[in-house]
TIGUBA-800690 format. One record per residue (C-alpha): residue number from 1; chain; x, y, z. Coordinates in steps of 0.001 Angstrom, whole numbers. Layout:
TIGUBA-800690
REC, resi, chain, X, Y, Z
REC, NUM, A, X, Y, Z
...
//
This chain:
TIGUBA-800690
REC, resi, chain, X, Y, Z
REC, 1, A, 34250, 82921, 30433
REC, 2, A, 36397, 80013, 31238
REC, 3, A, 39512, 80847, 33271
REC, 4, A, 42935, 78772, 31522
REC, 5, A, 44297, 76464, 34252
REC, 6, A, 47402, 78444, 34719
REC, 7, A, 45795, 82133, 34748
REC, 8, A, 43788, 79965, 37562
REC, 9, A, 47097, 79091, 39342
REC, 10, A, 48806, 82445, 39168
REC, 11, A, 45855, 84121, 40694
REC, 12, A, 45128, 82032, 43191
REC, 13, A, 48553, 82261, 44463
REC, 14, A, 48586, 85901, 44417
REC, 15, A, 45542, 85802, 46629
REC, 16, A, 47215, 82952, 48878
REC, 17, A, 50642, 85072, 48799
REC, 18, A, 48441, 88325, 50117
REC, 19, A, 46386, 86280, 53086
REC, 20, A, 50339, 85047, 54106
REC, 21, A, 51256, 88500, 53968
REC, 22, A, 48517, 89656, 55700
REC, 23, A, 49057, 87076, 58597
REC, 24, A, 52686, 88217, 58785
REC, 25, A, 52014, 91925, 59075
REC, 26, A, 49581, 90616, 61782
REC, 27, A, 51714, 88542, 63791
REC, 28, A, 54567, 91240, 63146
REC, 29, A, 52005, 94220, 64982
REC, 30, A, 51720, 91809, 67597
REC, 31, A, 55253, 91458, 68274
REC, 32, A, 56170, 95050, 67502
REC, 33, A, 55727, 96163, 71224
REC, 34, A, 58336, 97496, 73068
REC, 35, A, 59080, 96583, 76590
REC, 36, A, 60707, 98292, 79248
REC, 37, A, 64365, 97338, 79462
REC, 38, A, 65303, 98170, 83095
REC, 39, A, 69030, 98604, 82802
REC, 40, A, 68463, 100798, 79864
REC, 41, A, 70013, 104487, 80021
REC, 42, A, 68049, 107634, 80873
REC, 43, A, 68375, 110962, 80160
REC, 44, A, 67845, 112485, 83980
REC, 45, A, 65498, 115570, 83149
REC, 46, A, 67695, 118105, 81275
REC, 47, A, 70872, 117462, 83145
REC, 48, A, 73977, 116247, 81644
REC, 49, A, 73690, 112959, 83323
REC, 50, A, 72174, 109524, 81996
REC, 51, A, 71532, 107233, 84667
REC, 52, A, 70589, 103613, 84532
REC, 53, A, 66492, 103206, 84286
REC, 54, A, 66831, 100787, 87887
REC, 55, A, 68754, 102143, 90171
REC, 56, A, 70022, 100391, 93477
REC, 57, A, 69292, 102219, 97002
REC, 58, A, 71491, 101681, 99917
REC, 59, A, 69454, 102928, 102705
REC, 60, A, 66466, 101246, 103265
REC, 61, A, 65780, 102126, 106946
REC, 62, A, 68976, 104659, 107236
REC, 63, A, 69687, 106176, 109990
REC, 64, A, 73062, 107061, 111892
REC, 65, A, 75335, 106071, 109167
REC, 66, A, 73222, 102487, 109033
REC, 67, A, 70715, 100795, 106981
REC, 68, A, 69015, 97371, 105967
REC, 69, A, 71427, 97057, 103582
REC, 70, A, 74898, 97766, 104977
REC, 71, A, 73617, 96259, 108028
REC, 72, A, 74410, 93087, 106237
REC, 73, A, 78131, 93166, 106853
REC, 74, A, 80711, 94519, 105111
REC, 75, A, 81073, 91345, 102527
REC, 76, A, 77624, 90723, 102369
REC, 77, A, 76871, 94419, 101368
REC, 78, A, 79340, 94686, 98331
REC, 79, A, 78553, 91252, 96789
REC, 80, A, 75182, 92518, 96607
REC, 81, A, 76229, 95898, 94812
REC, 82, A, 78783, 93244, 92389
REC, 83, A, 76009, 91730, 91520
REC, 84, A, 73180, 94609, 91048
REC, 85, A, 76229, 95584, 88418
REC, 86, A, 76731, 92911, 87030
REC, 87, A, 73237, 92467, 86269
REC, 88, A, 72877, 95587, 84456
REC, 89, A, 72557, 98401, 87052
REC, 90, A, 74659, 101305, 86716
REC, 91, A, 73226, 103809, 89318
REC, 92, A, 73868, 103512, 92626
REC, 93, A, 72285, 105676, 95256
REC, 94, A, 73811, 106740, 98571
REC, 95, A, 73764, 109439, 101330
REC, 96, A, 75816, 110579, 104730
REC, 97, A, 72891, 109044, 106619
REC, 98, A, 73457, 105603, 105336
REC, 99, A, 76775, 105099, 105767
REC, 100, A, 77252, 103526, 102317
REC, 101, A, 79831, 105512, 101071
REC, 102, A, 82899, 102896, 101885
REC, 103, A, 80773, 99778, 101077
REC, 104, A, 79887, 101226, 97095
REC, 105, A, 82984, 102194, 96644
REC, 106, A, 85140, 98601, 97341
REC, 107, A, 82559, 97045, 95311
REC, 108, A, 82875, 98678, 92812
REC, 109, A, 86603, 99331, 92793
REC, 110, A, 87043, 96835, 89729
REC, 111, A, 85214, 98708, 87339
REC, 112, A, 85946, 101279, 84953
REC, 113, A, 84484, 104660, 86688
REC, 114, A, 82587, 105866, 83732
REC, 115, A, 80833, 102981, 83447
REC, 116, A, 78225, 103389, 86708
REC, 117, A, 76694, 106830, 88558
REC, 118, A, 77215, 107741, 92138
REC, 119, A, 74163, 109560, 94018
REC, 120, A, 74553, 110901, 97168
REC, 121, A, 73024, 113328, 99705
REC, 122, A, 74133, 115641, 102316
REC, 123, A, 72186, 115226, 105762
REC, 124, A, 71905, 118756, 106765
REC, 125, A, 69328, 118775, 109157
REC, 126, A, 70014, 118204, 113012
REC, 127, A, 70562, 114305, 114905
REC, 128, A, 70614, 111583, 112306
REC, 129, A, 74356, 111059, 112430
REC, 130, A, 76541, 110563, 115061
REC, 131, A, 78288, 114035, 114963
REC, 132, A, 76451, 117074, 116165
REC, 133, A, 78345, 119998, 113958
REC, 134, A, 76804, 120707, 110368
REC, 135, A, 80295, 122345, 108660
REC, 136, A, 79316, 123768, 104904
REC, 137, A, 78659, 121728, 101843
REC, 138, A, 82138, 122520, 100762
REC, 139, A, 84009, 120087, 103955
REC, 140, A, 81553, 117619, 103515
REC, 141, A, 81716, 116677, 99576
REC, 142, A, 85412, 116427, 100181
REC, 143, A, 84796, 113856, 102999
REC, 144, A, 82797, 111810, 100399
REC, 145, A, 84865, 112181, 97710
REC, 146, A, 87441, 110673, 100138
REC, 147, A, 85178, 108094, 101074
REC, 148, A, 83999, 106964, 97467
REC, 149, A, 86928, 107122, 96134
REC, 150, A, 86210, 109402, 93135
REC, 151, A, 87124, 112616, 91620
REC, 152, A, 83093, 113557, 90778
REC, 153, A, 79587, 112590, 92410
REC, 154, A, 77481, 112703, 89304
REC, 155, A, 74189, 113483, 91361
REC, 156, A, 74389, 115070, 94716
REC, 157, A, 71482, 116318, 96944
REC, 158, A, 70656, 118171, 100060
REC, 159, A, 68793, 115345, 101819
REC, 160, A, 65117, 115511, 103035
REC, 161, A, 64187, 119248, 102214
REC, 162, A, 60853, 119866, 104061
REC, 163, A, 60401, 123572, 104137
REC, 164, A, 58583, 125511, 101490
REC, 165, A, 60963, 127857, 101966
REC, 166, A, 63687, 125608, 102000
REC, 167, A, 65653, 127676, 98741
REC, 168, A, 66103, 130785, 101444
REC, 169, A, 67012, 128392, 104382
REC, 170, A, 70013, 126497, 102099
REC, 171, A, 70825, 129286, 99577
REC, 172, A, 74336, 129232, 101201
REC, 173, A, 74793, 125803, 100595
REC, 174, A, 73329, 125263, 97040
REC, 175, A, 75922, 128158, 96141
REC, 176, A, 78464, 126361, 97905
REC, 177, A, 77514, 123345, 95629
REC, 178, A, 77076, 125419, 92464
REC, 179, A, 80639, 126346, 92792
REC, 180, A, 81399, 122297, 93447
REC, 181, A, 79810, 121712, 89968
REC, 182, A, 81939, 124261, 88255
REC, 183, A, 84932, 122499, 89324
REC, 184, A, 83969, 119374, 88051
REC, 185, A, 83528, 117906, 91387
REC, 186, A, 79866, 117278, 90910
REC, 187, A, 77700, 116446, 87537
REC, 188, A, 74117, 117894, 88583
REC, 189, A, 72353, 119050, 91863
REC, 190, A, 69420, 118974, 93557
REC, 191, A, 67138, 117639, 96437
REC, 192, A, 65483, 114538, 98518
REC, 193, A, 61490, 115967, 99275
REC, 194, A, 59623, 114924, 101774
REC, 195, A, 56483, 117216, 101659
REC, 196, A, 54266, 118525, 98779
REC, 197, A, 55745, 122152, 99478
REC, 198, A, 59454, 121115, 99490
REC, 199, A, 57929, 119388, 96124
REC, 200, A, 56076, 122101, 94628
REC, 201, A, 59355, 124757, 95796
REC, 202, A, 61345, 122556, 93556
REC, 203, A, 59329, 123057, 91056
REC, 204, A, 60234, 126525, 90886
REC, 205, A, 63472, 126641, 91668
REC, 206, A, 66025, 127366, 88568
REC, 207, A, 69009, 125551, 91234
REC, 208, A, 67207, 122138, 91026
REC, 209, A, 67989, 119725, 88011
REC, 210, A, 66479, 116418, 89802
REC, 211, A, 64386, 115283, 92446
REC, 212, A, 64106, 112350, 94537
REC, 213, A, 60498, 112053, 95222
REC, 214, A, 58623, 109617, 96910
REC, 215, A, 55901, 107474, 94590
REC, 216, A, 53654, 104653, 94625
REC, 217, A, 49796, 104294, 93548
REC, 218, A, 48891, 103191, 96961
REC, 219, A, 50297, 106218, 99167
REC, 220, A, 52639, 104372, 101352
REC, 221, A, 55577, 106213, 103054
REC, 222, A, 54822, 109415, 100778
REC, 223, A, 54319, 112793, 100912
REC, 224, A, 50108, 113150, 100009
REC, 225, A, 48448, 110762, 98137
REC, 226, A, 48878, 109740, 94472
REC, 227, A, 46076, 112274, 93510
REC, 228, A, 48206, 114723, 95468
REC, 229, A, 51493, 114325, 94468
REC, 230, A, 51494, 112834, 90640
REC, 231, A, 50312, 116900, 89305
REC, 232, A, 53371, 118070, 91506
REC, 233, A, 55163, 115316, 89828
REC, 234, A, 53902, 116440, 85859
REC, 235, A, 55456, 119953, 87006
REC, 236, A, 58967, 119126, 87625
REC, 237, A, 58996, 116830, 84976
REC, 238, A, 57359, 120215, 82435
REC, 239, A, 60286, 122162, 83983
REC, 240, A, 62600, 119708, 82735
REC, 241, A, 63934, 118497, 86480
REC, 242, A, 65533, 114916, 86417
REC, 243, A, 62636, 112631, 88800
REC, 244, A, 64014, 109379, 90618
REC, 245, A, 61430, 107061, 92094
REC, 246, A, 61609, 106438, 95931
REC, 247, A, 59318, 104096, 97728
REC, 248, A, 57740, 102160, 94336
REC, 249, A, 57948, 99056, 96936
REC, 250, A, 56093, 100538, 99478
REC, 251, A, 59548, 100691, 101590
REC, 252, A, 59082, 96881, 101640
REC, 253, A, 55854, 96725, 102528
REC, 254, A, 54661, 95079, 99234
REC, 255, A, 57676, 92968, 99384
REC, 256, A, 55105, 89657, 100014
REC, 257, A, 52076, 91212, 97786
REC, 258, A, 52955, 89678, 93898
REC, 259, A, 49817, 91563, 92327
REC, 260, A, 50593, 94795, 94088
REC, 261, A, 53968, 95149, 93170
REC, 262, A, 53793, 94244, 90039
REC, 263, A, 51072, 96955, 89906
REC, 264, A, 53017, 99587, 90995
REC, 265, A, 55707, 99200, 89103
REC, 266, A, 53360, 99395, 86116
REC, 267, A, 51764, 103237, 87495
REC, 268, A, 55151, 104501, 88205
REC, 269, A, 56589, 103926, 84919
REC, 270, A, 53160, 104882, 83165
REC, 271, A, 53499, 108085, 84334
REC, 272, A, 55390, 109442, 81826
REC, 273, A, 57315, 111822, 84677
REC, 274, A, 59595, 109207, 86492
REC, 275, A, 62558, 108896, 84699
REC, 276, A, 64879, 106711, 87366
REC, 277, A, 63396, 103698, 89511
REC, 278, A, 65074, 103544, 93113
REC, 279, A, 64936, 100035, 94988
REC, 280, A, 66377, 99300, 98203
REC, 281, A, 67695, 96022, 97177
REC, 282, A, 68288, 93497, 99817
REC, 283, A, 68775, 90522, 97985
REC, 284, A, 69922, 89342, 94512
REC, 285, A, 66239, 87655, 94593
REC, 286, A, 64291, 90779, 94595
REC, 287, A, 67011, 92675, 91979
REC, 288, A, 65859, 89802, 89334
REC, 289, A, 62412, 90170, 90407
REC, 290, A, 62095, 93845, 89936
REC, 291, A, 63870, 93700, 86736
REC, 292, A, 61270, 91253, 85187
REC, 293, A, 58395, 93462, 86184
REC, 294, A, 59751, 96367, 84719
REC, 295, A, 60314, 94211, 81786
REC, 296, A, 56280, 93338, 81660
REC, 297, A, 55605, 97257, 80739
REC, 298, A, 54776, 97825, 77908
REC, 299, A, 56198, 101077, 76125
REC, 300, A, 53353, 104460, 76027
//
């Protein structure tokens, strides 16, 4: 049977319209994939507090009130935290050891206070700053609520818990700070690990809503190795604990290694478990750097 000319049109442009559709829903699942946006909000764990995904450390090589970065000079040191905000970071992380406190908080004196987060952590342990006395958790979050200018610290940790046992050693303390939080003076709690027990104690322990933990997939500067750690890691992330990053850059040592970092940065957030990224930044260079690898991961 002959087919009229325009029966012959009208289906052949139904078929052409379909193969155009076809190449559009095509092209459209190949764009479709979501990237990681590294200033993006986060939900830390169960806590109250969002945080932004990249957040900027201020104590790469701290000790005695002192670090890479504020090392830099006073001006120096709070252009770079103007600019990390001004990029798109909104979490700032800090600690008594460090001596950040003062620097953070001129920089960021012209902006509106809910707009960024304030970590910090209380250096409990003996020698690493000047003074020798410890007083109680109570006397030093006022000092640093002094010093960062600020009614509230929205994350605030007792720095570089070791101990398995280190809930019965600072029990005093955390209900020092657990009284803190009730008065508005701090937003969540919880602890700096450096060991697989402090890690795995945190785990257990109802006090703890995050956890800075040190991760990388090439076992630099951490606390076991990746095979080690990560199942620690899927724990406190099952118990709903808040998990910042440390150490993703080696502590600088992949700083001059493109395929490495770029690799880690791709393990780290393809965990699943990490919700905050924590970068000593020393230079607007290696913010913008950072940020576009982050931006290369794909979303799981």
């Amino acid at each position: 049977m002959k087919i009229k000319r325009r029966e012959f049109i009208k289906k052949s442009a139904i078929g052409a319209g379909g193969i155009l559709l076809g190449a559009k829903l095509g092209a459209a699942t190949a764009t479709d994939t979501k990237f990681h946006d590294p200033f993006a909000p986060v939900q830390l764990g169960k806590s109250d507090v969002k945080m932004s995904r990249v957040c900027m450390g201020t104590g790469s090589h701290g000790y005695r009130r002192s670090s890479n970065q504020t090392r830099k000079g006073a001006d120096t040191f709070q252009a770079l935290v103007r600019d990390a905000y001004d990029r798109g970071i909104r979490t700032f992380d800090m600690a008594d050891l460090y001596g950040s406190h003062q620097g953070v908080a001129a920089a960021l004196s012209p902006y509106p206070r809910d707009s960024y987060q304030l970590i910090s952590k209380i250096w409990w342990a003996g020698g690493g700053i000047p003074e020798q006395e410890r007083p109680d958790a109570d006397v030093v979050v006022a000092r640093f609520l002094k010093e960062l200018k600020t009614d509230h610290i929205d994350l605030l940790l007792l720095h570089c818990v070791t101990a398995p046992d280190w809930p019965t050693q600072l029990n005093k303390q955390m209900e020092i700070l657990t009284k803190l939080k009730s008065e508005g003076k701090i937003r969540a709690l919880g602890v700096s690990c450096h060991s697989i027990a402090a890690l795995e104690a945190a785990a257990k322990e109802p006090w703890v809503e995050s956890v800075h933990t040190r991760i990388n997939p090439y076992g630099m500067s951490m606390d076991g190795s990746p095979e080690e750690v990560v199942p620690v890691l899927q724990k406190l992330h099952a118990a709903g604990k808040g998990l910042v990053g440390m150490k993703i850059m080696g502590e600088g040592r992949l700083r001059n290694d493109d395929s490495k970092r770029d690799e880690s940065v791709k393990y780290v957030l393809g965990l699943g478990c990490v919700h905050i990224l924590n970068v000593g930044f020393e230079s607007v260079a290696e913010i913008d750097d950072f940020a576009a690898r982050v931006r290369k991961v794909p979303v799981a």
